[in-house]
N, C-alpha and C positions, 0 to 999 in steps of 0.2 A: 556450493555457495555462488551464487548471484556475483558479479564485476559492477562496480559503481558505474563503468562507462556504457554497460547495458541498460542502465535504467532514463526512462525518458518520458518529460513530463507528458502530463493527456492518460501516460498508461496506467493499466490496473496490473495489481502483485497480488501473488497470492503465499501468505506464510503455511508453515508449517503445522498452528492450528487451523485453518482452512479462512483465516479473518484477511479479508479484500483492502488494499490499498492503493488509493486511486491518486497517482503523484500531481500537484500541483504545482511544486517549484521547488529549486534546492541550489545550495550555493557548496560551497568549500566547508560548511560547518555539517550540517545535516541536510533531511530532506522535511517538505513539509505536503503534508498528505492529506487525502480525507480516508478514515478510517469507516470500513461498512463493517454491522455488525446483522446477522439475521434477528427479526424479532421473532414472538412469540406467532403474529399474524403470517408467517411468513415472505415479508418483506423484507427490507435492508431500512436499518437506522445507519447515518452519516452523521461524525462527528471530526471537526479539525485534528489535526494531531503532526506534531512535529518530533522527529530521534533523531540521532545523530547517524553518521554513515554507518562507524561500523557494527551498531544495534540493528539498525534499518536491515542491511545486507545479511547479517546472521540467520535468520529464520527463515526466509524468501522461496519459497519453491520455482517460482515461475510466472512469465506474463501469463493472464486469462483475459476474458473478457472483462469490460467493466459492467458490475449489474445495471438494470434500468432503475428510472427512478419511480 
């Protein structure tokens, strides 16, 4: 599992089901994110999305790349 003091905003996570999260900001409560989901076109749809820490850290595999837009 992921350490809260590893994650830093700008980056991109990657969970567990392979679904991208690109950190915008986070305080002492949770993190707030833009969540990338692959479409059908094989792009990436973005949508906001905020969890708290220790949801956020639970499924994390690892920094990746952030996709393009």
């Amino acid at each position: 599992m992921m350490q809260r003091h590893s994650i830093l905003a700008g980056k991109c996570y990657r969970d567990r089901l392979g679904a991208i999260y690109r950190v915008v900001g986070f305080d002492g409560n949770g993190v707030q994110c833009i969540l990338y989901h692959r479409t059908h076109q094989g792009g990436f749809a973005e949508r906001e999305h905020s969890q708290s820490w220790p949801d956020f850290l639970e499924d994390l595999q690892g920094e990746v790349e952030c996709p393009l837009p």
